[in-house]
C-alpha positions as CSV (number, residue, x, y, z in Angstrom):
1,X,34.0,15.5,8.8
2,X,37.9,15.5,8.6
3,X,38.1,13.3,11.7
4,X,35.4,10.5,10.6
5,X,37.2,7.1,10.5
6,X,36.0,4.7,7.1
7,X,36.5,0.9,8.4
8,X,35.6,-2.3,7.3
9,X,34.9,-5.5,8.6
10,X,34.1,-9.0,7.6
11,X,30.7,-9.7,8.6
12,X,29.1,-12.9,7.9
13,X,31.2,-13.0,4.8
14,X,30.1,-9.4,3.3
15,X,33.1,-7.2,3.7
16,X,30.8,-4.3,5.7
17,X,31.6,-0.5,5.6
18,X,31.4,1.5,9.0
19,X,32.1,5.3,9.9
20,X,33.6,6.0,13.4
21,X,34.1,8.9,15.3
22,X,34.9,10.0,19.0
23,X,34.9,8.1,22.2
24,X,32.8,7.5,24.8
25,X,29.7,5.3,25.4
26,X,28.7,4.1,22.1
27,X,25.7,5.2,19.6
28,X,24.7,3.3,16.6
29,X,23.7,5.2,13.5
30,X,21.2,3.4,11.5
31,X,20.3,5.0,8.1
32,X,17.4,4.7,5.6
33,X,16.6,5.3,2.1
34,X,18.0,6.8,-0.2
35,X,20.6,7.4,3.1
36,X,23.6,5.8,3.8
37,X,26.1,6.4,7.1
38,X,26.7,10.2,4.8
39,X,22.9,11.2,6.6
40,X,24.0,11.3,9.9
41,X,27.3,13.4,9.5
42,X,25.7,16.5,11.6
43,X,24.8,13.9,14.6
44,X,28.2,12.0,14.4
45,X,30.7,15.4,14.6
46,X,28.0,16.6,17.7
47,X,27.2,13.5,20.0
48,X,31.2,12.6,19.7
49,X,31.5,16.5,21.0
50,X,30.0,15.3,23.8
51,X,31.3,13.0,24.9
52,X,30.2,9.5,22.9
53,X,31.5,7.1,20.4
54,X,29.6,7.2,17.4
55,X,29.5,4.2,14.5
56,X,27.4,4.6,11.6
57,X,27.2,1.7,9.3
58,X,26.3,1.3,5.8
59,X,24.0,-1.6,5.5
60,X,24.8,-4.5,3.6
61,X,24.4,-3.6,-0.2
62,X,24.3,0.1,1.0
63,X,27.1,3.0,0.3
64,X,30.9,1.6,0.5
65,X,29.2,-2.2,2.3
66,X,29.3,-5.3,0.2
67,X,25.8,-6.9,-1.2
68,X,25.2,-10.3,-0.5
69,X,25.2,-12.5,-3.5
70,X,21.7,-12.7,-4.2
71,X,20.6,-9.0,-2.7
72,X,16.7,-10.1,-3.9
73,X,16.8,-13.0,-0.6
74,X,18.1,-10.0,2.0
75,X,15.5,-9.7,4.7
76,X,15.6,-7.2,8.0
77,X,16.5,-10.2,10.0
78,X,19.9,-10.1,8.2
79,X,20.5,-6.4,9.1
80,X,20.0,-7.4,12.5
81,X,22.3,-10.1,12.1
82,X,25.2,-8.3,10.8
83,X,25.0,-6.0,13.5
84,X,25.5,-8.0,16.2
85,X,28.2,-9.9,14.5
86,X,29.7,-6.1,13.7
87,X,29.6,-5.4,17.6
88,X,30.7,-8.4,18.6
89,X,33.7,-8.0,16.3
90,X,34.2,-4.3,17.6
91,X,34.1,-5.7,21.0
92,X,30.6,-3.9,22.0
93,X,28.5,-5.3,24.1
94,X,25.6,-2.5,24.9
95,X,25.1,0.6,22.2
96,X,22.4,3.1,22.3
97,X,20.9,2.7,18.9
98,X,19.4,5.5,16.3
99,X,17.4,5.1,13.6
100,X,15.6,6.7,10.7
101,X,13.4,5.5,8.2
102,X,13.5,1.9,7.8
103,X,16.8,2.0,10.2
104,X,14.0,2.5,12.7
105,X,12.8,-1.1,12.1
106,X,16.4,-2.7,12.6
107,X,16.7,-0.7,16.4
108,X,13.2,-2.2,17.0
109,X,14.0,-5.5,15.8
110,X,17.1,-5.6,17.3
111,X,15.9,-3.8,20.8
112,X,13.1,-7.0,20.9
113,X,15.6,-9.8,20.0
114,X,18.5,-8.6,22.1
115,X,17.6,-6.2,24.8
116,X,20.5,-6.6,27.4
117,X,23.2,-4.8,24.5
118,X,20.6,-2.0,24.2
119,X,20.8,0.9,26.9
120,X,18.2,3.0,24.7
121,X,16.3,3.9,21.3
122,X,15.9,6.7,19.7
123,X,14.1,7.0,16.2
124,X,13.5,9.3,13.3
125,X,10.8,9.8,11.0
126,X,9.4,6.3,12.1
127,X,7.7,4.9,15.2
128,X,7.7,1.6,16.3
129,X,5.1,-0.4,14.1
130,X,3.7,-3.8,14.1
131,X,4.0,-5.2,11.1
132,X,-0.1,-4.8,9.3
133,X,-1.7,-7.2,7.3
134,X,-0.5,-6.9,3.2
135,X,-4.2,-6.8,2.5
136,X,-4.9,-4.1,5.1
137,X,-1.6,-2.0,4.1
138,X,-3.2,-2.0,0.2
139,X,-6.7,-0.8,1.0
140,X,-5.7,2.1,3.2
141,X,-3.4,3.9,0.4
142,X,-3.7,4.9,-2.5
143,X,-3.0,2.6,-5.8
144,X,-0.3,4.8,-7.0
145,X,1.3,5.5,-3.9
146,X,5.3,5.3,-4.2
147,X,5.5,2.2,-2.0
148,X,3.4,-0.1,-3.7
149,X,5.1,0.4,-6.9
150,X,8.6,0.6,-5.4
151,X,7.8,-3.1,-3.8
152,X,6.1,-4.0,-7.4
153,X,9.5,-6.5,-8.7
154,X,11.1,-5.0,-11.8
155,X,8.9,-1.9,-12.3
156,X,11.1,0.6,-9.8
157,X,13.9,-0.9,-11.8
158,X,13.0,0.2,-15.1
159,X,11.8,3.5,-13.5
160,X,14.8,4.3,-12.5
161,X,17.0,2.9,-15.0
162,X,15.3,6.3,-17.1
163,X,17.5,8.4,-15.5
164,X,21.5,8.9,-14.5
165,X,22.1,7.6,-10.6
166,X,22.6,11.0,-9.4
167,X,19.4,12.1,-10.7
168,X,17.4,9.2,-9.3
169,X,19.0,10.0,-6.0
170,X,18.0,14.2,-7.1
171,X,14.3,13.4,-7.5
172,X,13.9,10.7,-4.4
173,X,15.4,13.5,-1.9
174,X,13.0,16.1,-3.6
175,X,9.5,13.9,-3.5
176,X,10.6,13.1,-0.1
177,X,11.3,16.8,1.4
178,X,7.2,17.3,0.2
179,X,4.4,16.7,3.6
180,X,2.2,14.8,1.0
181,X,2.1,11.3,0.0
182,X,4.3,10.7,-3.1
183,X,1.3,9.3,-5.1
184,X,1.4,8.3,-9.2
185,X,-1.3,8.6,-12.0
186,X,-2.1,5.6,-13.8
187,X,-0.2,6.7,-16.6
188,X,3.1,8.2,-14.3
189,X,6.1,6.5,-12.7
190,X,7.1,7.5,-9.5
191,X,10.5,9.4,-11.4
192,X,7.7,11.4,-13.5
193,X,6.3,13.1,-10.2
194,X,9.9,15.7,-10.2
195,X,11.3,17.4,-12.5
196,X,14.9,17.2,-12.6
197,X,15.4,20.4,-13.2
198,X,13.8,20.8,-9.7
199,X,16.3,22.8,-7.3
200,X,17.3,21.1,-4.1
201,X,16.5,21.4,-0.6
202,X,18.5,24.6,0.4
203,X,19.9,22.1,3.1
204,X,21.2,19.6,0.8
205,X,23.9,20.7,-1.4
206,X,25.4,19.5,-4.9
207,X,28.3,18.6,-2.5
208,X,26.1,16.0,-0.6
209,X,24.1,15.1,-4.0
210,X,27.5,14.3,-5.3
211,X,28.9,11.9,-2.3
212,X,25.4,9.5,-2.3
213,X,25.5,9.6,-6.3
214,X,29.0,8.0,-6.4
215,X,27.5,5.2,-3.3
216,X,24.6,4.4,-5.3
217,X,26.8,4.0,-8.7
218,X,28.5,1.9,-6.8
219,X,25.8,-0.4,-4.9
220,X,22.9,0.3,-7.3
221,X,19.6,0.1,-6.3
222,X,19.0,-3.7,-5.9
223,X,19.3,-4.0,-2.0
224,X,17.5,-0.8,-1.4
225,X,14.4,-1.9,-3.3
226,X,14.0,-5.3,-1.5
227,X,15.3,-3.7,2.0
228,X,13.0,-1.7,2.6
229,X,10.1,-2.0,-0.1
230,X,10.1,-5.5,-0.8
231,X,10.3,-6.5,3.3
232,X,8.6,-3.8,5.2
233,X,6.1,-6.1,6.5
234,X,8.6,-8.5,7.7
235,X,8.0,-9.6,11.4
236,X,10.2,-9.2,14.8
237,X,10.2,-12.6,14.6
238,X,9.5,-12.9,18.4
239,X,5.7,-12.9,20.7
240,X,6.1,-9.8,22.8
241,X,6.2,-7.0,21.1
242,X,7.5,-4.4,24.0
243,X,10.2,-2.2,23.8
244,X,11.9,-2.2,27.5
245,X,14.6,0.3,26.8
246,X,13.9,4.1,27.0
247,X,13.0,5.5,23.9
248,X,12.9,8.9,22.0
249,X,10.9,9.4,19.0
250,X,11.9,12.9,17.0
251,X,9.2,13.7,14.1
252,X,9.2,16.5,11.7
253,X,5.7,17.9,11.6
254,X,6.0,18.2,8.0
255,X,7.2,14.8,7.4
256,X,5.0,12.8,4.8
257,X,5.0,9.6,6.5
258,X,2.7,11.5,9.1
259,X,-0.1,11.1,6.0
260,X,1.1,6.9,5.9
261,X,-2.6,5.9,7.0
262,X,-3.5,6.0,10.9
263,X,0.4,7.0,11.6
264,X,-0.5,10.8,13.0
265,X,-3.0,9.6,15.0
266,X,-0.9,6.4,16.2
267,X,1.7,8.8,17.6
268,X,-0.2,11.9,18.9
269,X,-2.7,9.8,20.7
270,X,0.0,7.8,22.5
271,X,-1.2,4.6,21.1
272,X,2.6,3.8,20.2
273,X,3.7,4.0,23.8
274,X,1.8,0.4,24.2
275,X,4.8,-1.5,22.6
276,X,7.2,1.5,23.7
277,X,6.1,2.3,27.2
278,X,9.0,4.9,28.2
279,X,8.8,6.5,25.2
280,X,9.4,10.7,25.0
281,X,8.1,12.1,21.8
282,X,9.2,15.3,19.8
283,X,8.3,17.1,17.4
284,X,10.0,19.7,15.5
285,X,7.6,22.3,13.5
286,X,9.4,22.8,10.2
287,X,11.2,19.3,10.4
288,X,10.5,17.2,7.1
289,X,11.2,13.4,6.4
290,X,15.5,14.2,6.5
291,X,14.8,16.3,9.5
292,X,18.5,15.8,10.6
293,X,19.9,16.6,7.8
294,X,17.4,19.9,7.4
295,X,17.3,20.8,11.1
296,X,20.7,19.4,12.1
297,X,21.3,21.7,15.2
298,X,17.7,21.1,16.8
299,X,18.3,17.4,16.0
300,X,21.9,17.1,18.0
301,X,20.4,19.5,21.1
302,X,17.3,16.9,21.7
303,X,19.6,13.7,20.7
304,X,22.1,14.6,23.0
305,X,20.3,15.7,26.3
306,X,18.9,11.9,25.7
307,X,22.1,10.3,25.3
308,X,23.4,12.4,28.4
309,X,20.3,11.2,30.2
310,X,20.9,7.4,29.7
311,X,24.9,7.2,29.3
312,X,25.3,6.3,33.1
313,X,23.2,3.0,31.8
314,X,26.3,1.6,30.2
């Protein structure tokens, strides 16, 4: 962790927030929520052990990276955006690129809109999707389910405002350790479904509560509610929806999103290989929705025999 760089760099007038360590060919780190660049520490210290360059950006209004003025007009296009303005400014031209969570949906976006700078894809947590119909996406979960009300304007924000950041951030990593949808009674908030007096993942220490609570004081909440609640159906933007690059796709099998309606099936069928044809698929047994965090050695053994196996590629 000693060794991790902390840059910045104007992009597209937000002064952005990048981590850097090693060199090599070059991996992109793409993080979710609640994660920041923090979440892929493990992966950073091991793939730049072996031999690669690894960058791990906070998104815009994410961590130590500026918001843009009005965070409530930020769509996925803009994280796509930024990055190539990022690597064109870092002098990059092709990056493997590894997402989790939503981060998943920037390497896909950016994989369809600019293929030649992508050598290969690797995601966590998330397979590639196409975008469903809001209607469809209601009826197939439940009412209370945590991402209908997180993408409800205003009410996620006075949910959270209940609490201290750091216990915000306490509760979201414990609901989302759990293999069940995070789901709320009529007459709950999402907050009300932990106790704060919860313990925490024995993976995730009051150390690594402590660094995303000081982030989030900082950025707040604003740019992680719209990206990725408020924009998950966004589209690519673009009529062919095929992945050309090589693609690795690590799940945990006790990862909730695995109950997200149809997903399971999606995956373990092999449907999702029709928009990702080369696609190799993983899954880790005890792995849950942080899976590199929890599982950080089985994580860096599968990442890097796939980076080894495409780093000739550029």
């Amino acid at each position: 962790m000693e060794n991790i760089k902390h840059c910045f760099v104007n992009v597209r007038g937000l002064n952005l927030h990048y981590a850097e360590i090693g060199t090599g060919p070059i991996v992109v780190f793409l993080h979710g929520f609640p994660e920041i660049w923090y979440s892929w520490r493990h992966q950073m210290t091991a793939v730049s052990g072996a031999g690669f360059r690894a960058i791990a950006p906070d998104f815009r209004g994410y961590g130590l990276s500026q918001p843009a003025p009005e965070p409530e007009k930020t769509t996925f296009k803009d994280m796509v955006d930024d990055l190539v303005v990022m690597l064109d400014l870092l002098e990059i031209n092709k990056v493997v690129l590894v997402g989790k969570d939503f981060g998943a949906k920037v390497v896909y976006h950016f994989a369809l809109v600019h293929p030649k700078r992508v050598a290969a894809v690797a995601t966590l947590g998330v397979p590639f999707v196409v975008p469903p119909d809001p209607h469809a996406f209601r009826a197939s979960h439940p009412k209370g389910f945590y991402v209908m009300r997180f993408r409800e304007v205003g009410r996620a924000e006075k949910d959270f405002a209940r609490f201290d950041v750091k216990t915000v951030i306490k509760k979201i990593y414990i609901m989302f350790t759990a293999s069940e949808l995070q789901v709320a009674s009529e007459d709950q908030e999402i907050m009300d479904l932990v106790d704060a007096s919860s313990p925490l993942p024995a993976w995730f220490t009051e150390e690594d509560l402590q660094v995303y609570a000081e982030l989030y004081e900082k950025s707040g909440f604003e740019t992680a509610l719209q990206i990725p609640y408020r924009k998950w159906l966004e589209g690519y933007g673009v009529d062919e929806l095929k992945i050309e690059a090589p693609g690795l796709l690590i799940m945990g099998e006790k990862d909730y999103a695995l109950k997200f309606a149809g997903f399971d099936d999606y995956i373990t069928s092999g449907m999702v290989k029709k928009n990702v044809p080369d696609l190799e698929i993983v899954f880790i047994p005890q792995g849950n929705h942080f899976v590199q965090e929890q599982l950080p050695n089985e994580v860096n053994s599968i990442l890097i025999k796939f980076l080894n196996k495409h780093a000739s590629t550029y």
